[in-house]
C-alpha positions in Angstrom: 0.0 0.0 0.0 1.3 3.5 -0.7 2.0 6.0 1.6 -1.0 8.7 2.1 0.4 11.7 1.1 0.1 14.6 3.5 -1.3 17.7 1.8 -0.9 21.3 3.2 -3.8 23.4 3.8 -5.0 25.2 0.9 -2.1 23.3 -1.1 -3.4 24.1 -4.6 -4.0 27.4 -4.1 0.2 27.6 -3.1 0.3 25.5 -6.7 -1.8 28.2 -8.5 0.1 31.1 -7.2 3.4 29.8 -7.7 2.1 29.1 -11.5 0.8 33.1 -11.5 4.3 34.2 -10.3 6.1 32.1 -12.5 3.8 33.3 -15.8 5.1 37.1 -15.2 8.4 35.7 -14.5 8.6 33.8 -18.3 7.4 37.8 -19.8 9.5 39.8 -18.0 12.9 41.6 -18.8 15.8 39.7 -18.7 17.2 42.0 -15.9 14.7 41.8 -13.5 13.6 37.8 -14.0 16.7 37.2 -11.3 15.0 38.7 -8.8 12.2 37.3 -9.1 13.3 33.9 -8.9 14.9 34.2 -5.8 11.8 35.3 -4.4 9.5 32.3 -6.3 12.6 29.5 -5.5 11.2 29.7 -1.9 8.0 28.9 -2.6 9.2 26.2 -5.7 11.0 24.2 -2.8 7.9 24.1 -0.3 5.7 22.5 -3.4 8.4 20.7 -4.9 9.1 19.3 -0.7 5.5 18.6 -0.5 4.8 16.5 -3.8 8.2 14.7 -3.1 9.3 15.9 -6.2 12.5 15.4 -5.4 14.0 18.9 -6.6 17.6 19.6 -6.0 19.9 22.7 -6.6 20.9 21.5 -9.6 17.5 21.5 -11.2 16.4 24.4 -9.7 19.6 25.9 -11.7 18.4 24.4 -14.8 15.0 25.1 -14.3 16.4 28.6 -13.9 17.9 28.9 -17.1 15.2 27.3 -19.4 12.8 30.1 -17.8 15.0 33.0 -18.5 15.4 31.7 -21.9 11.5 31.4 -22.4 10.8 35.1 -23.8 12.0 34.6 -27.4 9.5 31.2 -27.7 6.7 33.3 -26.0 7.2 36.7 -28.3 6.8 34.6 -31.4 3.7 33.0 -29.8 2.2 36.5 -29.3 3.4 37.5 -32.6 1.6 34.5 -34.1 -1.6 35.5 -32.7 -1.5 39.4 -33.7 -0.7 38.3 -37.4 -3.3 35.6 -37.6 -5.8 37.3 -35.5 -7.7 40.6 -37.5 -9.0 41.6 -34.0 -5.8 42.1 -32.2 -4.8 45.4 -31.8 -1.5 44.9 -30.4 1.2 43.0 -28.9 0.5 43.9 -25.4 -3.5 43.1 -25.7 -2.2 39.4 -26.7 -0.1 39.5 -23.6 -3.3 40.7 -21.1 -5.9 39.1 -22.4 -5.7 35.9 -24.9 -6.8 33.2 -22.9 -4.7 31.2 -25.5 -1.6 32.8 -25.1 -1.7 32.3 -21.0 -2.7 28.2 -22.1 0.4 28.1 -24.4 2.5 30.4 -21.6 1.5 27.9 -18.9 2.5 24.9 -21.1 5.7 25.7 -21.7 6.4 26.5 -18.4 5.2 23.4 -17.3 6.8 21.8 -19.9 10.2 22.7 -18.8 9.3 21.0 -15.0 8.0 17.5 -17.2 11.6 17.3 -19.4 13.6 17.7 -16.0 11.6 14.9 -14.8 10.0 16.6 -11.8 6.7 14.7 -11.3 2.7 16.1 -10.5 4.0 20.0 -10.1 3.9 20.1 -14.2 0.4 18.7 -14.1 -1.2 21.1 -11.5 0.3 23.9 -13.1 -1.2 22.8 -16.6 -4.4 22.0 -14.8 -4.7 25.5 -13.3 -4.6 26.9 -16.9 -6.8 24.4 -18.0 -9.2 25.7 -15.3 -8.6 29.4 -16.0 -8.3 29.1 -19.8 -10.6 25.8 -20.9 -7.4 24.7 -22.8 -6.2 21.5 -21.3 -2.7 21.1 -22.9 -0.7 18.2 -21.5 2.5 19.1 -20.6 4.7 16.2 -22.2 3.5 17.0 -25.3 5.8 18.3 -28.4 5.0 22.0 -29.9 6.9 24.1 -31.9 7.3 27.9 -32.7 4.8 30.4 -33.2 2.0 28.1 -31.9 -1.7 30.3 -31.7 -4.9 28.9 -30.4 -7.6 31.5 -31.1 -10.5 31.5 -28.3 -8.9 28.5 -26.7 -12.2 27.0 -25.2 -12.1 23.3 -25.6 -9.2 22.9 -26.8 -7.1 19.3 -25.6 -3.9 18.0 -27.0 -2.5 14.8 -25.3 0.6 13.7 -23.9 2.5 12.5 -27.5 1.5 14.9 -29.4 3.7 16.5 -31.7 3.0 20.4 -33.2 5.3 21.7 -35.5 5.8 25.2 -35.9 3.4 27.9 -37.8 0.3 25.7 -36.4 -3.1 27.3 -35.7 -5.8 25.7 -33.9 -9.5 26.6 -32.8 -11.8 26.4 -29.7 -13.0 22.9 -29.8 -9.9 21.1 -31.2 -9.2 17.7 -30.1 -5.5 16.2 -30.6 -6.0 12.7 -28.9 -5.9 9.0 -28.7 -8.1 6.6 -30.7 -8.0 4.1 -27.6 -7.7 4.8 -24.0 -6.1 1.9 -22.1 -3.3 1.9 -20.0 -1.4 -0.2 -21.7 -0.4 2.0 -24.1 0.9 4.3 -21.7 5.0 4.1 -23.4 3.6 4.7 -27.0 2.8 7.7 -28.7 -1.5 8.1 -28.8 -1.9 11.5 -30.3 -1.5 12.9 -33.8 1.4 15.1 -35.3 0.6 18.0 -37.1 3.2 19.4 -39.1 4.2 23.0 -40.2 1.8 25.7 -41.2 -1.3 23.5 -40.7 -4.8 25.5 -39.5 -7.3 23.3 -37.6 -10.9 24.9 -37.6 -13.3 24.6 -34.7 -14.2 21.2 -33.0 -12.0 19.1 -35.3 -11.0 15.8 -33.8 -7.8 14.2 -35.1 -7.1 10.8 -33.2 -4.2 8.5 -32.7 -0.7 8.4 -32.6 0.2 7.4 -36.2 -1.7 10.1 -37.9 0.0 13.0 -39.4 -1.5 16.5 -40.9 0.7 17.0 -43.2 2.3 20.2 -44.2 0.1 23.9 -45.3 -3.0 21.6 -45.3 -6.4 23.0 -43.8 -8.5 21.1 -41.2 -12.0 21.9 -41.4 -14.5 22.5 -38.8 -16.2 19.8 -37.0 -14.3 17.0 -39.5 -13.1 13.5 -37.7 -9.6 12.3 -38.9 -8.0 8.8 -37.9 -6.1 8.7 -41.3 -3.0 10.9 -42.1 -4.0 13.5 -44.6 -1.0 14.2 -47.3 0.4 18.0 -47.0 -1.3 20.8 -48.9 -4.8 19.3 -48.4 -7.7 20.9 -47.4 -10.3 18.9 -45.1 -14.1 20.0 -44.7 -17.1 18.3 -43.6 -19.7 18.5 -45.4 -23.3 19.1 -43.5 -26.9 18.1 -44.7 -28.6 21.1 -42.5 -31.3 21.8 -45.0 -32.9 25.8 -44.8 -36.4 26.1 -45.8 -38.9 29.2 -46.0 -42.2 28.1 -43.6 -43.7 31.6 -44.0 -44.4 30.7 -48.1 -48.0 29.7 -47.7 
């Protein structure tokens, strides 16, 4: 039998805070993100001591580094979204108020924790975005440069998936597995979507063999377990039928 882990009072709410300090942290200027890790690493070390993480000094350090070096990813993410997006106005309005930029923020962040190894911290953290946002990115999935979900709501991409870079998605998206068992745990479940793809809203692309392959458009509300060639373009089509019951 396991040991019963002994959770702190208001625990996630340490979690969620330490994931709101660490989001300005990943925007800020070079020359100030120092100081405010010195004042996060106390807090990172009470989590990290409480999920027995296991965090040492020495990933601390290289936690450090990856986070100082997270600004140039998260520019061309914002940049991504105020090209693509006819109602942005500006840089900073990206910044303060796309729920989809904060998703893609958190995963990264959390993504950094999951390659170091560090175990249930990368999870809360994407969890609290999923929460805030509706965007429930795992954080051992794969994604590349200037990466922009627009309206974000709904959006879920598992653990093996693998985003390229230039890749837009919409509310609704579904990257995921075509079975759920647990034996498949060590094999890759989820699709890869290759460079300069745009998936419309509520496409669901399953299982871990398919690829989208390169400038090809996903439709909205298509279902995809095949891999679709690059340069395609994917639409469902509907049978919704509009007739005139005022002709009499």
């Amino acid at each position: 039998m396991q040991e019963t882990l002994q959770i702190p009072f208001r625990f996630k709410e340490r979690v969620e805070d330490l994931a709101k300090e660490l989001f300005y942290c990943a925007l800020e200027e070079f020359e100030k993100q120092e100081a405010l890790l010195n004042n996060i690493k106390e807090s990172f070390f009470y989590v990290s001591k409480a999920l027995q993480c296991g965090v040492c000094e020495n990933k601390w350090e290289q936690f450090n580094t990856e986070i100082k070096a997270l600004k140039s990813k998260l520019q061309l993410d914002a940049e991504a979204a105020y090209k693509n997006d006819p109602a942005a106005k500006s840089i900073k309005e990206v910044y303060l108020a796309y729920p989809g930029f904060y998703a893609i923020t958190m995963y990264r962040i959390s993504n950094i924790l999951w390659k170091l190894d560090i175990p249930v911290l990368p999870r809360m953290i994407s969890e609290y975005a999923h929460g805030v946002t509706g965007t429930d990115i795992h954080p051992g999935a794969t994604i590349g440069d200037s990466f922009f979900i627009d309206h974000a709501t709904g959006v879920v991409i598992g653990e093996t998936a693998v985003i390229h870079e230039n890749v837009i998605i919409y509310q609704g998206v579904t990257l995921g597995g075509i079975k759920v068992e647990k034996a498949l745990k060590n094999t890759k479940r989820h699709p890869t979507i290759k460079n300069n793809v745009t998936i419309y809203a509520n496409a669901t692309i399953l299982g871990g063999d398919v690829e989208i392959g390169e400038n090809s458009i996903i439709g909205a509300n298509v279902w995809i377990t095949k891999s679709i060639p690059e340069n395609s373009i994917v639409t469902y089509k509907s049978d919704i039928k509009i007739t005139n019951n005022f002709n009499r």
